[in-house]
N, C-alpha and C positions, 0 to 999 in steps of 0.2 A: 833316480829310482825313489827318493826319500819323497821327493815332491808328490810321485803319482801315489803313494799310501797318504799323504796327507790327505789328496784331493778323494781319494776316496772313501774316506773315513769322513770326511766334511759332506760328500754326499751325499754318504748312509745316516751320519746326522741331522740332515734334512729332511730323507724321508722319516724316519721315526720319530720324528718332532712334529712333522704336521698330522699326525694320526693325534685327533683328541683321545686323551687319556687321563678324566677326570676319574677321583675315586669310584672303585666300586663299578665304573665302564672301561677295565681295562684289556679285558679279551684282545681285541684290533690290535693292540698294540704287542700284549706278549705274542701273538700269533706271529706279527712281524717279526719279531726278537728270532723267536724259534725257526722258520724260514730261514732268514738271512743265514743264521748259524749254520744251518742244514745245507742249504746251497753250497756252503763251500767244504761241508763235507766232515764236520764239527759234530760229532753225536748230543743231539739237542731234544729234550724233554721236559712236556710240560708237567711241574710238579702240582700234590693234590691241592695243593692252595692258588693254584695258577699262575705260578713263579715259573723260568725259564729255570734247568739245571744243565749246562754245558759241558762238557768233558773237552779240555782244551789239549790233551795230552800232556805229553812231557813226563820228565825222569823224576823221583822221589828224590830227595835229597837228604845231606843233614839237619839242611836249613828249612825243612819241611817243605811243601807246597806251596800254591800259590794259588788264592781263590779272590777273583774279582766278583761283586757287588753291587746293583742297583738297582731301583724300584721305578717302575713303567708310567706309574701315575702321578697326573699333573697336579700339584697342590693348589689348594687358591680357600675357596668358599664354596658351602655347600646352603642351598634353600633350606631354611627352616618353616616359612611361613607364607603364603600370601598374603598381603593382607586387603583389608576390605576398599582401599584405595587403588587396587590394581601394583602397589610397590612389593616386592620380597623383601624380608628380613633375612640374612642371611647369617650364618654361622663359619670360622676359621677351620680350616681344614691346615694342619701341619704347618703350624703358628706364623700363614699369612696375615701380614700387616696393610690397613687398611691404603696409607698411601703408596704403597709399590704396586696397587692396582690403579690406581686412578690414570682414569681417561684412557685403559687400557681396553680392547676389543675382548669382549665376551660371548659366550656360547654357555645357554641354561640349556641343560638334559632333561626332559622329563619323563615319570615313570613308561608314561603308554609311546613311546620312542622319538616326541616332536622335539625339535632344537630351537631355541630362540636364540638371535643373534642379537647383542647391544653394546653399549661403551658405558665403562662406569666412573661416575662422576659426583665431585664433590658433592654433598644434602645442601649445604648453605653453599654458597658461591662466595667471589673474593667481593661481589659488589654488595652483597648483601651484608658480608662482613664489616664492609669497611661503614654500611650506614649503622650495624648494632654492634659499634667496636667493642663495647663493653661486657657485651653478651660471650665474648671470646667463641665467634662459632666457628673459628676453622680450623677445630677437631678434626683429625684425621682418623676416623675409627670406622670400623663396619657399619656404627649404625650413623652414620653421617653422608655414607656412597649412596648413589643411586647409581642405574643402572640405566639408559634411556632405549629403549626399541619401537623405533617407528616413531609416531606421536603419541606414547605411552611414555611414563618413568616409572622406573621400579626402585621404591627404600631400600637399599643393602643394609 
C-alpha cells in the first residue's frame, strides 16, 4: 500500500515540475496546485495574491494545527538587459548562484509571450583559462554565464 502513495506522489511531482514556473509566470502552475487538490475533494482556493489556500481537514488539537507551506515558482535569474551584442545580463532571483546553473537547459519568457530556449555556459571557458591563467577567469558569477540559443550567445 505504502509503495503505491509513494508512486504517486512521485507522479504528481512530475507533473508539477514540468509546468515552468518562473517568477511572476506562476498562474499554470498554482492552477495545477488548486486542481489536483480539488480532484480529490480537498476545499482549494485561490488566494488574492495567487497562493493556493487548502483546507486539509482534521481535528484542532492542544498541539494546535498543522499547516504545510510552499512557493510554486522556479528561482534562478531574471533578464535585466539586452545588450547591444545580442547577450543578456541577467540578475539573481532568490540568491541563485552562478555555477548550479551552468551548462543547465534554459527557458527565457518574454513580456509579449515568446520562449527562448538555451544552455548556460561558462563567459571564459576552461581553455581560455588556462592560456590567461593569471587573469583567474573562471569566476563563476552571473556575469561570467552565457547562455547560447541557436547560433546566438547570450552574456548572463
Amino acid at each position: 500500500m505504502e509503495q503505491r502513495y509513494a508512486q504517486y506522489a512521485v507522479e504528481k511531482a512530475v507533473q508539477l515540475l514540468a509546468i515552468d514556473s518562473p517568477t511572476g509566470f506562476t498562474d499554470k502552475a498554482a492552477e495545477w496546485v488548486l486542481e489536483a487538490f480539488a480532484s480529490l475533494g480537498f476545499d482549494a482556493r485561490k488566494t488574492t495574491k495567487g497562493g493556493i489556500l487548502i483546507d486539509l481537514g482534521g481535528e484542532e488539537s492542544a498541539e494546535g494545527g498543522l499547516l504545510l507551506q510552499a512557493h510554486t515558482d522556479t528561482l534562478g535569474a531574471m533578464v535585466a538587459e539586452v545588450k547591444a551584442n545580442g547577450r543578456l545580463r541577467v540578475t539573481s532571483l532568490g540568491g541563485m548562484r552562478a555555477e548550479n546553473g551552468e551548462t543547465e537547459n534554459v527557458r527565457v519568457y518574454t513580456r509579449s509571450g515568446k520562449v527562448y530556449e538555451g544552455t548556460l555556459q561558462l563567459f571564459r571557458g576552461v581553455a581560455q583559462c588556462i592560456e590567461q591563467a593569471a587573469v583567474g577567469c573562471a569566476l563563476r558569477t552571473l556575469g561570467h554565464v552565457v547562455a547560447s540559443h541557436g547560433l546566438f550567445l547570450f552574456s548572463l
